[in-house]
C-alpha positions as semicolon CSV with decimal commas, in nm:
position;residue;x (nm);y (nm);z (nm)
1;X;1,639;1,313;1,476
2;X;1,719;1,621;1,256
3;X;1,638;1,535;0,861
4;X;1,615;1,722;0,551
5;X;1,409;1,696;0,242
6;X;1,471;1,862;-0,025
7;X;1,218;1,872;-0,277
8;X;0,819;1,971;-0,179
9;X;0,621;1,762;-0,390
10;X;0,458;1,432;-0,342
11;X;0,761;1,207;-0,231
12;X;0,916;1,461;-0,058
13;X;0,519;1,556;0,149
14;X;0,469;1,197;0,236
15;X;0,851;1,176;0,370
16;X;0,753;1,496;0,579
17;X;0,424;1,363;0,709
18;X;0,536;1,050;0,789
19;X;0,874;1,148;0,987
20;X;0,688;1,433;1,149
21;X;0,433;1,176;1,292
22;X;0,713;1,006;1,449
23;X;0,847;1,351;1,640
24;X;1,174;1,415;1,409
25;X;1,258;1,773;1,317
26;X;1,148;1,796;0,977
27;X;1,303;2,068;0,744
28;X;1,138;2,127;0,403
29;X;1,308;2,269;0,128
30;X;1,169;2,394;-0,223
31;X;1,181;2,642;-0,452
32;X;0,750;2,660;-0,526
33;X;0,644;2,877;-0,234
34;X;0,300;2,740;-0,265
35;X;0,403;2,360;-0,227
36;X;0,591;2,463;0,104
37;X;0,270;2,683;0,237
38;X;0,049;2,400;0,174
39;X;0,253;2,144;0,336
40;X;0,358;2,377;0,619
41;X;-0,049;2,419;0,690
42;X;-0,069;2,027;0,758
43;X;0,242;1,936;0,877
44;X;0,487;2,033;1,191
45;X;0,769;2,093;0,975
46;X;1,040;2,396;0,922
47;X;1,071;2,515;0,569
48;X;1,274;2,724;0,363
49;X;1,166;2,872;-0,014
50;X;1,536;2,823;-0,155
51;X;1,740;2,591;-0,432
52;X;1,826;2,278;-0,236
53;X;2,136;2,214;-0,380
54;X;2,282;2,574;-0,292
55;X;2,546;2,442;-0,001
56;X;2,450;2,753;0,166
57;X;2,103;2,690;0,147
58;X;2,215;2,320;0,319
59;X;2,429;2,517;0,590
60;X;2,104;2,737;0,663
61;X;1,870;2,371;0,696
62;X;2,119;2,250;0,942
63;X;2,289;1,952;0,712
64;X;2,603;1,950;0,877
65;X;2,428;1,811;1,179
66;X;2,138;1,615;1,012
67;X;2,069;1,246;1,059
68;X;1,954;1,205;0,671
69;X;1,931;1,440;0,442
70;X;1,675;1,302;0,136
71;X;1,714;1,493;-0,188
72;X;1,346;1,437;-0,384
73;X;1,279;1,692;-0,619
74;X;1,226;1,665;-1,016
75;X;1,598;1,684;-1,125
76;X;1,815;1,398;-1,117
77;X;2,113;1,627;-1,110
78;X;2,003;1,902;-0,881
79;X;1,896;1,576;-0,613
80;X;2,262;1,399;-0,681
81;X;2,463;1,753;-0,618
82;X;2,218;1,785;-0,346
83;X;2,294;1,490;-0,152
84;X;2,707;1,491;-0,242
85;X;2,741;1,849;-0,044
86;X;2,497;1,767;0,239
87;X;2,737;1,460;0,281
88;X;3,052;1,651;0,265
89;X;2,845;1,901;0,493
90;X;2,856;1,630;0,740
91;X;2,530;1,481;0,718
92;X;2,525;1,157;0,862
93;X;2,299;0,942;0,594
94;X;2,247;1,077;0,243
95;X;1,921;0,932;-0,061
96;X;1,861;1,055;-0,401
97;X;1,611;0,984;-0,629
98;X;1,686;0,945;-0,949
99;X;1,529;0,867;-1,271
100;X;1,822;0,766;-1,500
101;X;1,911;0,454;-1,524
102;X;2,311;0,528;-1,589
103;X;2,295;0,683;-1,235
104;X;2,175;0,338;-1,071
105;X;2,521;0,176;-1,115
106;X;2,550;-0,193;-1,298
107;X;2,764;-0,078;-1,527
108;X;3,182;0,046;-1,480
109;X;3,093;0,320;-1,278
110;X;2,906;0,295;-0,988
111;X;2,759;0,682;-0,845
112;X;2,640;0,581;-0,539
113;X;3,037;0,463;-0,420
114;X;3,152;0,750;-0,584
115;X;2,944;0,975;-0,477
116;X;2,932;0,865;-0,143
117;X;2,589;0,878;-0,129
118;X;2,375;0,594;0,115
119;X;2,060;0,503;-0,157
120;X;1,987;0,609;-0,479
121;X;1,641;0,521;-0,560
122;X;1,472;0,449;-0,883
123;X;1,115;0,531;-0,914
124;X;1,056;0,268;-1,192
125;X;1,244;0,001;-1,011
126;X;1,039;0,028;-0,732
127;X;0,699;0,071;-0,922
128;X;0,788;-0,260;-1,133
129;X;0,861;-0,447;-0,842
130;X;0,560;-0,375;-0,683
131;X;0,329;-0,440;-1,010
132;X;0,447;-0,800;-0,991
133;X;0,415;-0,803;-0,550
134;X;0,026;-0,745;-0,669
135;X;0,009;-0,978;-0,965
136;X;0,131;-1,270;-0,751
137;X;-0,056;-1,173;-0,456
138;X;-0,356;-1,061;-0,605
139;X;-0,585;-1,088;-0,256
140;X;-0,375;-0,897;-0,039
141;X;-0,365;-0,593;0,093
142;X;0,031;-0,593;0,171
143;X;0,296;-0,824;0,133
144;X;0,655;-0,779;0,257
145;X;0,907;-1,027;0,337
146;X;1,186;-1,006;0,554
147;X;1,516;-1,166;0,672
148;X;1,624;-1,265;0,289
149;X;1,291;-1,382;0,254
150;X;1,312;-1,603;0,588
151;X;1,020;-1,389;0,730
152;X;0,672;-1,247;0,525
153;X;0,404;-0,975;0,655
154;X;0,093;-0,986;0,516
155;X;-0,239;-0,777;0,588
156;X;-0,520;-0,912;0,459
157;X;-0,872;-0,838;0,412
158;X;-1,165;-1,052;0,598
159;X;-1,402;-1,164;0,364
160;X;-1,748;-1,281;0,450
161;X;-1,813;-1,649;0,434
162;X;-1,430;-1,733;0,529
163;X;-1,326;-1,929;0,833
164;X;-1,188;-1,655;1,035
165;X;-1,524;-1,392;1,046
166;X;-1,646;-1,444;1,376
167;X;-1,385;-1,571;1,552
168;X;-1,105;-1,434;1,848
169;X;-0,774;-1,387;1,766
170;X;-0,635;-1,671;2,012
171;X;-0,903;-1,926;1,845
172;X;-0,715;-1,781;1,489
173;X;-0,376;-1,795;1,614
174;X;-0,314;-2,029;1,972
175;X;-0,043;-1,865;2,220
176;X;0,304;-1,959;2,202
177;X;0,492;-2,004;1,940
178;X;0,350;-2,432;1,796
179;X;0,087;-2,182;1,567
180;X;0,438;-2,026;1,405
181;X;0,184;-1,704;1,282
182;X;0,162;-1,396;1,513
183;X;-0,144;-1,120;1,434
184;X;0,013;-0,802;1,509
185;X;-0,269;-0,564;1,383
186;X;-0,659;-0,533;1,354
187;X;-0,752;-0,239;1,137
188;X;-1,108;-0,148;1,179
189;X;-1,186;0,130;0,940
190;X;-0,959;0,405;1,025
191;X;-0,854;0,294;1,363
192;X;-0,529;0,063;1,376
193;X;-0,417;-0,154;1,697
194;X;-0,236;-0,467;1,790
195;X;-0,526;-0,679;1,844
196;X;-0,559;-0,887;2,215
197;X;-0,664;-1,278;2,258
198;X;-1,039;-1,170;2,265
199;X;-1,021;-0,978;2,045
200;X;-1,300;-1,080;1,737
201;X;-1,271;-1,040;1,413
202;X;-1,556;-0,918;1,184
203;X;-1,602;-0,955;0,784
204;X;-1,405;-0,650;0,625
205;X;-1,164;-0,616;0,848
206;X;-0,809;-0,630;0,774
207;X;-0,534;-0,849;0,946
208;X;-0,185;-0,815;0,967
209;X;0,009;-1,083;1,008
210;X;0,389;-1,186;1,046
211;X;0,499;-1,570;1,029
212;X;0,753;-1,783;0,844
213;X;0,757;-1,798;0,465
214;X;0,639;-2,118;0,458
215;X;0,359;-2,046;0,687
216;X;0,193;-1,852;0,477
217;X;-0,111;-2,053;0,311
218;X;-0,276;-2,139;0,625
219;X;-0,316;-1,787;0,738
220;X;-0,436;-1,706;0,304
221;X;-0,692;-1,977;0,386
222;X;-0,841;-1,775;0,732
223;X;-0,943;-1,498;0,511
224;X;-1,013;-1,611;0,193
225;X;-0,674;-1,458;0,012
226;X;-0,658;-1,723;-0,189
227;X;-0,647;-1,618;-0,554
228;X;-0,353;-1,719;-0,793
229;X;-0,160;-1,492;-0,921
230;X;-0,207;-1,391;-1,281
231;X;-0,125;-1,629;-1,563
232;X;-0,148;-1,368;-1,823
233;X;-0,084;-0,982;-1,774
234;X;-0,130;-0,716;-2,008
235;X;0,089;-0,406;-1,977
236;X;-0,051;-0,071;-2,157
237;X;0,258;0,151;-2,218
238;X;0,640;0,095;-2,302
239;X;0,807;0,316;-2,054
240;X;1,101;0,196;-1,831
241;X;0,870;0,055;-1,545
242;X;0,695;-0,127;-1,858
243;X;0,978;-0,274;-1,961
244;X;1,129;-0,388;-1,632
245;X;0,835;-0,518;-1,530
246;X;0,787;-0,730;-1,823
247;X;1,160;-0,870;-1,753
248;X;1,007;-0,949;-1,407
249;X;0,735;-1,154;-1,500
250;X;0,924;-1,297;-1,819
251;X;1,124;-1,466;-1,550
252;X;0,860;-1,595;-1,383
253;X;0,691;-1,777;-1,706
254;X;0,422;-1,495;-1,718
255;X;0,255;-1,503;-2,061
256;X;0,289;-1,084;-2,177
257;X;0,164;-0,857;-2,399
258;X;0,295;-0,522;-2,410
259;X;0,073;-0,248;-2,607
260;X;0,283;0,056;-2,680
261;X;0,159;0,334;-2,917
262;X;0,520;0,490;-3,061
263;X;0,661;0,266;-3,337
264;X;0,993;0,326;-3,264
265;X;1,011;0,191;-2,899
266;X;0,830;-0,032;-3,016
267;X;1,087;-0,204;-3,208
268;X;1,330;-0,099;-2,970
269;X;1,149;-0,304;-2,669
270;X;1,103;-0,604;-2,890
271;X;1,495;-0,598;-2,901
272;X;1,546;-0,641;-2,515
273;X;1,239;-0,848;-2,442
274;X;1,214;-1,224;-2,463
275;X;0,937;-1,373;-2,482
276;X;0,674;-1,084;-2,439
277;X;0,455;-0,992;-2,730
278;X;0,508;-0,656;-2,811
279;X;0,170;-0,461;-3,031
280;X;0,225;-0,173;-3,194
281;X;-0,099;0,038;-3,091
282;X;-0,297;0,275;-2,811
283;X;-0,379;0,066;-2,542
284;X;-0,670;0,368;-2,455
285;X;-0,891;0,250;-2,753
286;X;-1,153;0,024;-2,723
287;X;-1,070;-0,153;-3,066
288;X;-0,732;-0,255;-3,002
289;X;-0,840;-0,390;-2,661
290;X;-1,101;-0,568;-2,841
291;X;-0,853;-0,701;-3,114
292;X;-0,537;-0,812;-2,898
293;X;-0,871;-1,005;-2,635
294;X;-0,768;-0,766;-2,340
295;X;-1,065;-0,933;-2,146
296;X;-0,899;-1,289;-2,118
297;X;-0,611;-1,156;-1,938
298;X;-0,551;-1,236;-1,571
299;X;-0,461;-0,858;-1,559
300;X;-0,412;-0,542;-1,719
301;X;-0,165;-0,285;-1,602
302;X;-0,157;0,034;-1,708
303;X;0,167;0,214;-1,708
304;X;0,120;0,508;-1,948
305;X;0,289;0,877;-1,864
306;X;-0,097;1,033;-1,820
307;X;-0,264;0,942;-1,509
308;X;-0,590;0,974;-1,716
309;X;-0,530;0,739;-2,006
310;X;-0,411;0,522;-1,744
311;X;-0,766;0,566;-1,552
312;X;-0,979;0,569;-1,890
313;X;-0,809;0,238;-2,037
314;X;-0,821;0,053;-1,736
315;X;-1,196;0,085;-1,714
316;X;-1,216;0,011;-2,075
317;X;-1,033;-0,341;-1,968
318;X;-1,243;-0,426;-1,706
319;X;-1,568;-0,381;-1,913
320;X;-1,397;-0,628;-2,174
321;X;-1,379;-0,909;-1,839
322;X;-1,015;-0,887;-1,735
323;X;-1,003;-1,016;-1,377
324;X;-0,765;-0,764;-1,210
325;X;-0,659;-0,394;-1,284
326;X;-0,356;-0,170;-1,161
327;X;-0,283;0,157;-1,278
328;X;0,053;0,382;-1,205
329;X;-0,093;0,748;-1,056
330;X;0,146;1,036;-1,057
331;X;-0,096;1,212;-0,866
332;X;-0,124;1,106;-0,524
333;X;-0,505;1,212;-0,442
334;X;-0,591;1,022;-0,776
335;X;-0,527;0,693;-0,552
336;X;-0,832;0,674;-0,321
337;X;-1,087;0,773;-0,635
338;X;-0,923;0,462;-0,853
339;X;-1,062;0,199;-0,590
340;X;-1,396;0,375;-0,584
341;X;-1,466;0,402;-0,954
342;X;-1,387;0,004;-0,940
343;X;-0,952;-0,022;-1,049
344;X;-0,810;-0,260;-0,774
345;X;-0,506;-0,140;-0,726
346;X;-0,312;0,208;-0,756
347;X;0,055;0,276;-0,728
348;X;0,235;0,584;-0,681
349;X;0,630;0,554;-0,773
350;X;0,682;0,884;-0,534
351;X;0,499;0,735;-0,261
352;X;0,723;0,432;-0,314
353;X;1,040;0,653;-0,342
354;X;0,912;0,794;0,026
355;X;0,921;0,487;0,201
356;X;1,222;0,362;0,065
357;X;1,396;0,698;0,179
358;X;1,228;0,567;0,533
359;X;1,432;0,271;0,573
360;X;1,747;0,465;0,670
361;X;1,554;0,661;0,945
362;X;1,594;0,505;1,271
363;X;1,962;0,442;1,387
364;X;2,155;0,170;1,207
365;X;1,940;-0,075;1,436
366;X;1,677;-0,055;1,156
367;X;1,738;-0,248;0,827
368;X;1,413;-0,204;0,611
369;X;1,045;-0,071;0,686
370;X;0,728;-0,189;0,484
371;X;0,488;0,140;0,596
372;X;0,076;0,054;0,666
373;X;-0,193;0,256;0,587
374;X;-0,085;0,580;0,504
375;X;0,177;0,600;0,741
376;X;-0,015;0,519;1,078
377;X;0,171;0,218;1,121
378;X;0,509;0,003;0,988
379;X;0,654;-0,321;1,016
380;X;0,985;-0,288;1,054
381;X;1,310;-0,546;1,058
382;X;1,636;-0,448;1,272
383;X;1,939;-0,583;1,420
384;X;1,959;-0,615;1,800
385;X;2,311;-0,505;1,796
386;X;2,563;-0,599;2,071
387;X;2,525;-0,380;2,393
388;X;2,191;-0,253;2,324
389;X;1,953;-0,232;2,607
390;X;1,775;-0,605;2,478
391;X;2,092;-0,840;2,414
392;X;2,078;-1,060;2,702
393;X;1,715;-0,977;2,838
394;X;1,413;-1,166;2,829
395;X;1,058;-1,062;2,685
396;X;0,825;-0,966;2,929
397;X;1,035;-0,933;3,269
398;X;1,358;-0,807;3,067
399;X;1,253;-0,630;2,781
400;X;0,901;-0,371;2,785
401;X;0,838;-0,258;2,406
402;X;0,646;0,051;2,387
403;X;0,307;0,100;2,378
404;X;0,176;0,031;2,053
405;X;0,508;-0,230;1,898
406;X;0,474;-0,537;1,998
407;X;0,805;-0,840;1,837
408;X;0,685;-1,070;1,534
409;X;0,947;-1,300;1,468
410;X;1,315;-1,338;1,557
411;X;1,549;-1,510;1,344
412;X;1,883;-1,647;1,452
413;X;2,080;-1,826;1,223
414;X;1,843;-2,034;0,968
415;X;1,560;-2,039;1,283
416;X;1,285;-1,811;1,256
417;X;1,122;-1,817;1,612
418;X;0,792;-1,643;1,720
419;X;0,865;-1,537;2,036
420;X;0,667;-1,526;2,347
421;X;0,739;-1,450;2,724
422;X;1,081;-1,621;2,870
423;X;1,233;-1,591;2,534
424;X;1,539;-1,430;2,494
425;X;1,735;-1,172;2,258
426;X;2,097;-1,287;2,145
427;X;2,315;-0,985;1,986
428;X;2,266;-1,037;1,629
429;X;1,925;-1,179;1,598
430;X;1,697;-1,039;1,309
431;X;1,391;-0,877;1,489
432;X;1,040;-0,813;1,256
433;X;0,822;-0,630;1,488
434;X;0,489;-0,382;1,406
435;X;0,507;-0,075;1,542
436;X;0,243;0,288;1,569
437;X;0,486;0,521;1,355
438;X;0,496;0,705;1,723
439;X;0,692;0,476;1,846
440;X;0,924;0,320;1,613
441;X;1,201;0,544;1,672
442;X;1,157;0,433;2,047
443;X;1,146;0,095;1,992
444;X;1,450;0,130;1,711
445;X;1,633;0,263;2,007
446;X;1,611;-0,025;2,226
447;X;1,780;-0,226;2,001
448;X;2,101;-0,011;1,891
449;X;2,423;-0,012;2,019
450;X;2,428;0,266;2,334
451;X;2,029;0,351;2,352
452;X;1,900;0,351;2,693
């Protein structure tokens, strides 16, 4: 596939790396030369040192005959413009991110109709979503569901002294489909592969699994991920992402307290919030941590503008006792150094924006993509659409996935299934399957309309 990003920071970098992994034709557009040399020396990617939205920049980048063209940079208006002439261009699929709300629709007019565009992404949407994935699911590595919630992935880590150290994957999980879970990856420090039936599994590894929804304590038991979700959060900063995530967990009778230094949005905040507690003060400061008993808290998120006051006050909370910390990084090589100075979680709201743009690479086969490890890997959830090569065949004799993928769960009508050999594909069915990132576009293929 032919694809364009516009925009050579963070987002738009991961997009690259990731896509480029997978064998597309990767053009890279930005107007810092030094962004585009540094990217160009680690990734297998074209790029051009022009303005993105220029429509004769687009023409140059080929977006008249691109499969997606993902506008990423800084400006809201320079991605939107961006994305409207690579459509009118002729560019098959067209994302955006953007950071103003007004843009996201909800109110009388809605952009992305307008517009034409395919997805305009929010940043802080995504970022407060995936706060309150980690709050509930405080033990796991990943969580995704799938199908309208039908379907949930989750990797977990092994922990010593749990039932499933020690053990092979078909004493874990019993052929066929009576154990309704399916382990579709063993991660093993860097490596990554869809584990066998002998297969053993040691203390720190990390499991992925796929299964029904309501499957999903007996595999949290296997591995120990068994720790309730937070009772009581607090949330350092009053930003959007603060604020929508405190409407997140407000609705899911979350006890909150919101610390925000500026007076103003203070008051402001304490407007459109319910029942959160909203404190005037700086989060950062070991008093005020002290004072508002920052140690009792299930968890502390810090959501601040500076990746470094973010850092510095969420080591301050863990001192004071709170259980669990996650901190919002800007800066994408900040993540790794968070875990190892003792924060438990890290989340980058361009990283998110990149995977999001993901989901509408892969024919219109593939519906939504929850990416593993940095990209190595992805679960992903299509459509086996009516005269694709599967409809009709059977797993195993009919249908060979690629090397690599192997099929999760299938869900027809209200039934989620977990197939094994002899089963069979029906156009329409709702297919989660893991996948190597060099292969989804292969195995996407296989399931849309006219692949071979």
């Amino acid at each position: 596939m032919e694809i364009v990003v516009i925009g050579a920071g963070q987002a738009g970098t991961h997009i690259a790396a990731v896509l480029s992994q997978e064998g597309h034709d990767i053009t890279l557009i930005d107007v810092d030369r030094e962004r585009l040399e540094r990217a160009s020396e680690r990734l297998d990617v074209r790029t051009l040192c022009e303005h993105g939205a220029s429509p004769q920049v687009l023409e140059k980048a080929g977006a008249a005959r691109a499969d997606l063209v993902a506008a990423v940079t800084h400006s809201d208006e320079v991605n939107l413009i961006a994305a409207v002439t690579a459509r009118q261009l002729g560019a098959k699929r067209t994302a955006a991110r953007v950071y103003n709300r007004a843009y996201h629709g909800g109110g009388k007019i809605e952009y992305r109709n307008i517009l034409g565009i395919d997805l305009i992404i929010s940043p802080q949407t995504l970022a407060a979503f995936e706060i309150a994935k980690m709050i509930e699911n405080p033990a796991a590595v990943a969580v995704e569901t799938f199908a309208q919630g039908k379907v949930q992935m989750r990797q977990m880590v092994v922990r010593n002294g749990t039932p499933g150290v020690g053990r092979k994957i078909r004493d874990l999980f019993p052929p066929g489909r009576n154990s309704g879970i399916l382990a579709v990856s063993l991660s093993r420090g860097s490596t990554i592969s869809i584990p066998g039936p002998d297969d053993v599994v040691n203390e720190g590894d990390r499991v992925t699994v796929i299964m029904p929804s309501g499957r999903t304590d007996e595999a949290r038991k296997l591995f120990g991920d068994l720790e309730k979700g937070a009772a009581t959060v607090v949330i350092a900063g009053g930003g959007t992402t603060a604020m929508m995530l405190a409407q997140i967990l407000e609705a899911r009778d979350v006890d909150v307290k919101l610390i925000e230094e500026n007076r103003e949005r203070c008051q402001a905040l304490s407007r459109v919030l319910g029942t959160t507690h909203v404190i005037h003060g700086d989060a950062s400061r070991r008093g005020v941590q002290e004072e508002e008993r920052v140690g009792l808290a299930g968890a502390f998120v810090a959501l601040t503008g500076e990746d470094e006051l973010n850092l510095m006050s969420s080591l301050q909370a863990k001192e004071l006792g709170v259980r669990r910390t996650i901190v919002v990084v800007n800066r994408v090589d900040y993540a790794p150094l968070v875990e190892r100075v003792g924060i438990d979680h890290a989340v980058s709201p361009r990283i998110l924006t990149g995977n999001r743009v993901l989901t509408l690479v892969g024919g219109l086969a593939i519906e939504s993509v929850a990416i593993l490890q940095d990209g190595k890997a992805e679960v992903v959830e299509m459509t086996a659409q009516s005269g694709s090569a599967v409809v009709g065949k059977a797993l195993g004799s009919g249908i060979r996935t690629p090397k690599g993928s192997i099929l999760g769960a299938l869900v027809r009508d209200d039934e989620v299934i977990i197939p094994k050999g002899g089963d069979r594909i029906e156009a329409e069915d709702t297919v989660i399957a893991f996948a190597l990132s060099s292969v989804v576009e292969e195995l996407g293929a296989l399931f849309t309309n006219g692949a071979n």
